[in-house]
C-alpha positions in Angstrom: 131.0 9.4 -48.3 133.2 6.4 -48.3 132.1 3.6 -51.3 131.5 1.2 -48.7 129.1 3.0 -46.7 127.1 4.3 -50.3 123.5 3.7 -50.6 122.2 0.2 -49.2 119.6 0.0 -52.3 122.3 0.8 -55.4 122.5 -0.9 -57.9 125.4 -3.6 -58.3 127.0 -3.8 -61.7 126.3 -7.0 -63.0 129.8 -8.0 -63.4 130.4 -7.3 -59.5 128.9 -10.3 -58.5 126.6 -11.9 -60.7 128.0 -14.2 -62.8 129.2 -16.2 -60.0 125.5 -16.6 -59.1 124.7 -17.6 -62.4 127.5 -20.3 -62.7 126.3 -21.5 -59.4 128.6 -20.0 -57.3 129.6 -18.7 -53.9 131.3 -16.0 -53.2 134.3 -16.1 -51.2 134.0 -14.9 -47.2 136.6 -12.0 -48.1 134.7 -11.1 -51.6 131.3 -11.1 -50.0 132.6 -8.8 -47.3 134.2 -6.2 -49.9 131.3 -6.6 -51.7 128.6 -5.9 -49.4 127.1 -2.7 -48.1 127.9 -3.0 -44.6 124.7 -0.4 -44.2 122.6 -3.2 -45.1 124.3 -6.6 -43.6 122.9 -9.2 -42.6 123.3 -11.5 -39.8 121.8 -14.6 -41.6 124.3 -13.7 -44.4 127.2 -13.9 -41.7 125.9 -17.3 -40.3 126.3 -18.4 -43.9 129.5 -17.5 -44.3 130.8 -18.9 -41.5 128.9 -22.0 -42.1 130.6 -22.2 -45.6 134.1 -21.2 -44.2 134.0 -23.8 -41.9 133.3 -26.8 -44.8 136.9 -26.0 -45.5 138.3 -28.4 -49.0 138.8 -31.8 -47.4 141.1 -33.6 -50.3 140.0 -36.9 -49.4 136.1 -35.6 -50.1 137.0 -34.8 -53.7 135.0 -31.4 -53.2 136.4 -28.1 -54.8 135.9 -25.0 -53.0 133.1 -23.9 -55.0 131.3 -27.5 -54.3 131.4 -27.1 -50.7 130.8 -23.4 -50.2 127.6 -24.1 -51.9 125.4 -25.0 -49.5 121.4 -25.7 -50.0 119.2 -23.6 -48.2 118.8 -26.0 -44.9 122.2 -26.0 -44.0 122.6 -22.6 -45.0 120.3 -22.1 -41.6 121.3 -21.5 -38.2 120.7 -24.6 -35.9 118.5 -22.1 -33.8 116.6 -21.5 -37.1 116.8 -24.7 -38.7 114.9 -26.6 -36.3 112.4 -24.1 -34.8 109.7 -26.2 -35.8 110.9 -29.0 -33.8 111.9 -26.5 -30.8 108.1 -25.1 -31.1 106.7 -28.9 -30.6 109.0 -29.7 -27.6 107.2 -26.3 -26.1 104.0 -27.7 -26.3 105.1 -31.1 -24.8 106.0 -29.4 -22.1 103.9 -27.8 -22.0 101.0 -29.6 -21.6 103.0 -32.4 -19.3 103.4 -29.1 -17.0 99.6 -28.2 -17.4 98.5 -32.3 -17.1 100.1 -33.5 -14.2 99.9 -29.5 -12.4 96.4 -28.6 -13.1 96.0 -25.5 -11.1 99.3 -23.9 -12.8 96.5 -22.6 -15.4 94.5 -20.3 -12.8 98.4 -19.1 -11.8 99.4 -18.2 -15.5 95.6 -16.7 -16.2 96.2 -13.9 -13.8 96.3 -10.0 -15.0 99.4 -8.1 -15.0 99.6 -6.1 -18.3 96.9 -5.4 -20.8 95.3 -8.2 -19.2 98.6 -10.4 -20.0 99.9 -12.2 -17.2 103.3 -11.0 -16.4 104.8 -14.2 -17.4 103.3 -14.4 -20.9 103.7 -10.3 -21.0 107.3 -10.7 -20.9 107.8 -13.4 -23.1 106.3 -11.6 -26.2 107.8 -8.5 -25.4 111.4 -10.8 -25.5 110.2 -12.3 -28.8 109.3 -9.1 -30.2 112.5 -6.8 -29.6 114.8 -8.1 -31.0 112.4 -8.4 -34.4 112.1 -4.6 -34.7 115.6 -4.3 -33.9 116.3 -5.8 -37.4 113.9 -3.7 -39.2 115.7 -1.0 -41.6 113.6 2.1 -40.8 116.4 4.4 -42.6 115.1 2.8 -46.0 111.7 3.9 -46.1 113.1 7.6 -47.3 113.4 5.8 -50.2 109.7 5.5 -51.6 110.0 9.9 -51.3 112.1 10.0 -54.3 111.3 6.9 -56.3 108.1 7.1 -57.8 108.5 3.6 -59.3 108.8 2.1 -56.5 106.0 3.3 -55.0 103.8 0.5 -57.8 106.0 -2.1 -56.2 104.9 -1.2 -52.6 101.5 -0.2 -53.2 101.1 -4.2 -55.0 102.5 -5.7 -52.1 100.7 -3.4 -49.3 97.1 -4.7 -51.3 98.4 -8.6 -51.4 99.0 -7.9 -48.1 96.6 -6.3 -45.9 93.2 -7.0 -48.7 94.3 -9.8 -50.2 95.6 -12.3 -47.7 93.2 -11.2 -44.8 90.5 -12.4 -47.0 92.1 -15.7 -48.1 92.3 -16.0 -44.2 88.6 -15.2 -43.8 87.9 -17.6 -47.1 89.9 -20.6 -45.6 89.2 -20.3 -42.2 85.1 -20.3 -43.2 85.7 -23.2 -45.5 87.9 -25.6 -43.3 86.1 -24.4 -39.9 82.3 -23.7 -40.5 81.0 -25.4 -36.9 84.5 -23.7 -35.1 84.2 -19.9 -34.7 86.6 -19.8 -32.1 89.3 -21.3 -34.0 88.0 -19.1 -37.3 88.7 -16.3 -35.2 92.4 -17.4 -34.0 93.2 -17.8 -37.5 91.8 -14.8 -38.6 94.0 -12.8 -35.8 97.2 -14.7 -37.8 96.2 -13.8 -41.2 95.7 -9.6 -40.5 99.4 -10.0 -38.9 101.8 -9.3 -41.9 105.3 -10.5 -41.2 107.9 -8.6 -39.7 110.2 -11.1 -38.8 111.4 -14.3 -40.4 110.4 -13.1 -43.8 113.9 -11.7 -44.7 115.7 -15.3 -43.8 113.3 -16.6 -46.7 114.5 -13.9 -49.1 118.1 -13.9 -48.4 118.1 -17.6 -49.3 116.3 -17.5 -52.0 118.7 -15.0 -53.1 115.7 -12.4 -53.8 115.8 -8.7 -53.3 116.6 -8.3 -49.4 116.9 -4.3 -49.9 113.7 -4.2 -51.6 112.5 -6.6 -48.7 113.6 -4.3 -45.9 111.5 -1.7 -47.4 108.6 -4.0 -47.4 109.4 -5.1 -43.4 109.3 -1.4 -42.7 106.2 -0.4 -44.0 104.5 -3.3 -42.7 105.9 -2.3 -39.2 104.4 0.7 -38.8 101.2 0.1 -40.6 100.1 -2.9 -38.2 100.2 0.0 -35.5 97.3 1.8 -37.7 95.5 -0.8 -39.6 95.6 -4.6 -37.0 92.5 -3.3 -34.8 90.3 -2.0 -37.4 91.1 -4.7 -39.8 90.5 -7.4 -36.4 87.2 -6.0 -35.7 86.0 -5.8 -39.8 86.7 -9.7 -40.1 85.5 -10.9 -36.4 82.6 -8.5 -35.5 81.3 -7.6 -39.2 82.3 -10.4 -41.8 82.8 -13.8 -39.1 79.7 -12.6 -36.7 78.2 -15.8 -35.2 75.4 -16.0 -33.1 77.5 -17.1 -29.7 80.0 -14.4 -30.7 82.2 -12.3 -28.1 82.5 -8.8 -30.1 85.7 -8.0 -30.2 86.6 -4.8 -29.0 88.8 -1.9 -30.5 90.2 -0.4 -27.3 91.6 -4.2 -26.2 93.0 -4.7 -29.1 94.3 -1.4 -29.9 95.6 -1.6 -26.7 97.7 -4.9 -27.0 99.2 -3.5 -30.4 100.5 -0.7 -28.8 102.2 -3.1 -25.7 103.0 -5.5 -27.5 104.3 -4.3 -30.9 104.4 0.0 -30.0 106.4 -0.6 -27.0 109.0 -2.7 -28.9 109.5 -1.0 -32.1 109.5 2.4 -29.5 112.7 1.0 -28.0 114.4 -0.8 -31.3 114.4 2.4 -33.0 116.1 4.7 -30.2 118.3 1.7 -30.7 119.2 1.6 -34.2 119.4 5.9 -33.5 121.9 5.5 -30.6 123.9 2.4 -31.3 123.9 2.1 -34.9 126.6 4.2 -36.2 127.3 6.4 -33.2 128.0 4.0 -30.1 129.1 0.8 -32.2 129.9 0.5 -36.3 127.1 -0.2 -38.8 129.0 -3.5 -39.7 129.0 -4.2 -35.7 125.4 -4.0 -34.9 124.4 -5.8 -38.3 126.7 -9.0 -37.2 127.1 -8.9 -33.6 124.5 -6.9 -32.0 122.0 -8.4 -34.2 123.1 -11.5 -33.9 123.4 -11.8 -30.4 119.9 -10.3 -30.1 118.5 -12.8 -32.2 118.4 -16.1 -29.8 116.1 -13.9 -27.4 113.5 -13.9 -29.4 113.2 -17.3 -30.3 113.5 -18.1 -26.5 110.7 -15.7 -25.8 108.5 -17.4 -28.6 109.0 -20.8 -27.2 108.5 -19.5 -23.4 105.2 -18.3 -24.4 104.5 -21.3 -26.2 105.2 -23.2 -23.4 103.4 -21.1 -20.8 100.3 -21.0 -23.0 99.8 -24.9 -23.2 101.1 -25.1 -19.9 97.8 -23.1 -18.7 95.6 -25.4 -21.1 97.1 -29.0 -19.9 93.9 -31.4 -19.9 92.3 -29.4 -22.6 95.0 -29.4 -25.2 94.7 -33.4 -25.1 91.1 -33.3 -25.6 91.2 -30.9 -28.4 94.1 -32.6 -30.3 91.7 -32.6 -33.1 90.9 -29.1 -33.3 94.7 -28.0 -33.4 94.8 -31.0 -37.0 92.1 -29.1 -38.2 93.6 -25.7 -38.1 97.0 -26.9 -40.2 94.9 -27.5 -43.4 94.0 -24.0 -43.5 97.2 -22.8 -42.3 98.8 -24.7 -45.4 96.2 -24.1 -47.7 96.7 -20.2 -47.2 100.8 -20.6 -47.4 100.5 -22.1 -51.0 97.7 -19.9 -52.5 99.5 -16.4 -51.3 102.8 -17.5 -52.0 102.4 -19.2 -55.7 99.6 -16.5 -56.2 102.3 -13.9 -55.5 104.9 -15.7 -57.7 102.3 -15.8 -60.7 100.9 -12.1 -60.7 104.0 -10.5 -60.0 105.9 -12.4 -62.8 103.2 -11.7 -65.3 103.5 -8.6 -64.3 107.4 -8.1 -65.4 109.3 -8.3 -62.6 113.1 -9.8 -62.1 113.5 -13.0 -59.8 115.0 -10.9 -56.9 111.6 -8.9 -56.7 109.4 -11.6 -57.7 111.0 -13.5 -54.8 110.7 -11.1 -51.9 107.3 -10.2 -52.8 106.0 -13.7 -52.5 108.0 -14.7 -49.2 106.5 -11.3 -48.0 102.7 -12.2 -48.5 102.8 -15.9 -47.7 104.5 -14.9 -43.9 102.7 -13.7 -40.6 103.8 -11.6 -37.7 102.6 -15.2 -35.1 103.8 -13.1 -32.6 101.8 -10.0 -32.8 99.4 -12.6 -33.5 100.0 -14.9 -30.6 100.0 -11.7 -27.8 96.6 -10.1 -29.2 94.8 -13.0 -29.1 95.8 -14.1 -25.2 95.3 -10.7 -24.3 91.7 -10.2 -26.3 90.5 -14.0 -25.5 93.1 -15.5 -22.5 95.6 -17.7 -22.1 93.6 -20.5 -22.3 91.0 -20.3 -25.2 90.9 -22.4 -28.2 91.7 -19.1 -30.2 95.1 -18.8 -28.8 95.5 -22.4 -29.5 94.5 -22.1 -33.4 97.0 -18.8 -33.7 100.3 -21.3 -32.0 99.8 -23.6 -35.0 100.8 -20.8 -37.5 105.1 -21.1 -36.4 105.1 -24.3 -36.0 104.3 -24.8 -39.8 106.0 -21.5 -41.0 109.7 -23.0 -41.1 109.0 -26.2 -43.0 106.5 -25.0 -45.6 108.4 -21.6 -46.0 111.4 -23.3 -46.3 110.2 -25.7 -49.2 109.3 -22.9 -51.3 112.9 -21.7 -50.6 113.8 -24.6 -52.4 110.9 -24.7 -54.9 111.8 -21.4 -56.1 115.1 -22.0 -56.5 114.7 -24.8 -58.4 112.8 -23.1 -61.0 114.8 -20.0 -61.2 116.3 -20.9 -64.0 113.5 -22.3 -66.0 111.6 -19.9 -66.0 112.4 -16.3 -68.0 111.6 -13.7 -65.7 111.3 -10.1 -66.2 113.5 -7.0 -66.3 112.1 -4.9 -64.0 113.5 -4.0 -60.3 114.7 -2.2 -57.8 117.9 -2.5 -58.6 116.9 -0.5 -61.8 115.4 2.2 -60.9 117.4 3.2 -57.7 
């Protein structure tokens, strides 16, 4: 097999491309590209590249090459990416102008068409969540068969993941939000959705361990098929129980997690099987294919958005507190799973890269999975629903600030030696 094409988790030889990193600096568009396991590329990796090539010198900026190609985390961001949290909040304004001057679009939107989904909302998550599982890298899980090692490395992150975080979730949600069940139970719904998605943006520009995150992505996938309902009903029916409480039930939601996330990641991996290799290049489908994927599922996120406040209109206004007192929460739990990460896994020994990917990976949440249980579960229109839409609108800011908090201490701080990269 061709070097090229070798295996996507090998190890690179320090003097490959590290010392550039080290110095503080970029690689050139050609190098990176010679460099990189095409196996494993990565759109967001192309987008920088381009981004960088296009800042070519300009002599009367006084900036050298390696000045200019070095571009901080924000601008290293796709525009589509870059400002989701401001595309997000122009949903909801529409949103609710829609819902407040149209009042009986609600009672329209509300009706049944899949899993209890309306059509339109139906086909807005299934958009958002397609092109997600596209981009998950199925073909590395045969990797935790041979490497005992990295088994501990999983097995850490699967227990921040689905017992650690649920129950800072649980924790928060109770503390902030002892008189609100309904938005306890919204926010509950976000914090048993581990992240799929946007969690691999994070890691790539952080520079952690994007093989070692694909793994993680992977896993994650397919045990949210397994362990979302019975985890739901634990926290809502056994743990959150309130007197005026709707029991949650395990065929609904088992039910939407099948639509909504089985249905998708059903049809992503006949695609990576078919077009991955065989129809297209692995280099074509990790740049193009992926990348021309990608704008449809932020177009399905914010067409749900928008639908869902659309249905709420007058409501949303009058509840304008209740969606303020969800963020503290939401916040609270990004900072305490993400720093929590960062401490136990450095005292536990492990390299920046892995360090990195492991905290991105517990502090982010699958909104979308999310987002299409809870409207199918609770409606369109409940103040659950509500509480679960605040989660992406603070993702990309917050997330993005420990992007640069990270990086900032990545030199100050002596991590440890061991990684992925070292055992595979």
């Amino acid at each position: 097999m061709p070097e090229s094409f070798s295996d996507p988790l090998r190890a690179v030889p320090e003097s490959e491309l590290q010392p550039d990193l080290e110095r503080g600096e970029s690689l050139s568009v050609d190098t990176a590209r010679d460099s990189i396991d095409y196996h494993d590329y990565s759109p967001l990796l192309e987008r920088t590249s381009t981004s960088a090539t296009a800042q070519t010198v300009n002599t009367s900026s006084g900036l050298s090459p390696t000045e200019t190609n070095k571009l901080p985390p924000l601008k290293q961001l796709g525009v589509l990416d870059r400002y989701l949290a401001l595309w997000i909040f122009l949903s909801m304004v529409v949103g609710i102008s829609t819902g407040y001057f149209f009042p009986g679009i609600g009672s329209k939107l509300e009706k049944g068409g899949l899993a209890g989904v309306s059509i339109p909302i139906a086909t807005g998550l299934l958009i958002m969540m397609y092109p997600i599982m596209c981009k998950v890298q199925f073909e590395s899980l045969h990797k935790l068969l041979v490497v005992k090692t990295l088994w501990v490395q999983v097995a850490i992150s699967l227990f921040i993941n689905w017992i650690v975080a649920p129950m800072v979730m649980v924790g928060l949600a109770w503390l902030f939000l002892p008189d609100r069940p309904e938005l306890r139970e919204g926010l509950i719904m976000v914090g048993i959705a581990r992240c799929i998605a946007m969690v691999m943006i994070w890691i790539e520009l952080s520079e952690g361990d994007s093989d070692y995150g694909a793994i993680l992505t992977a896993v994650n996938s397919l045990l949210q098929m397994v362990l979302f309902a019975p985890t739901a009903m634990f926290y809502i029916n056994v743990i959150g129980k309130s007197p005026d409480h709707l029991q949650i039930s395990y065929s609904v939601v088992a039910k939407s997690v099948a639509i909504f996330l089985g249905i998708p990641l059903l049809i992503a991996v006949i695609t990576r099987v078919i077009l991955r290799g065989h129809v297209i290049s692995t280099k074509a489908y990790d740049t193009k294919f992926i990348s021309f994927l990608e704008p449809f599922s932020l177009l399905g996120l914010l067409f749900t958005i928008l639908i869902l406040f659309a249905s709420q209109g007058r409501e949303v206004i009058t509840q304008l507190t209740s969606v303020l007192r969800v963020v503290a929460p939401m916040f609270a739990y990004f900072v305490i799973l993400f720093f929590g990460t960062l401490w136990l896994c450095h005292r536990l020994g492990y390299t920046y890269k892995i360090c990195s990917a492991q905290a991105f990976t517990a502090a982010s949440n699958n909104f979308e999975l999310a987002i299409a249980v809870v409207v199918s579960f609770y409606g369109i229109s409940s103040t659950q629903a509500l509480a679960a839409t605040v989660g992406p609108l603070l993702e990309v800011p917050v997330l993005l600030s420990f992007v640069y908090i990270i990086q900032y201490y990545r030199e100050k701080i002596t991590w440890g030696t061991k990684g992925s990269s070292e055992i595979i």
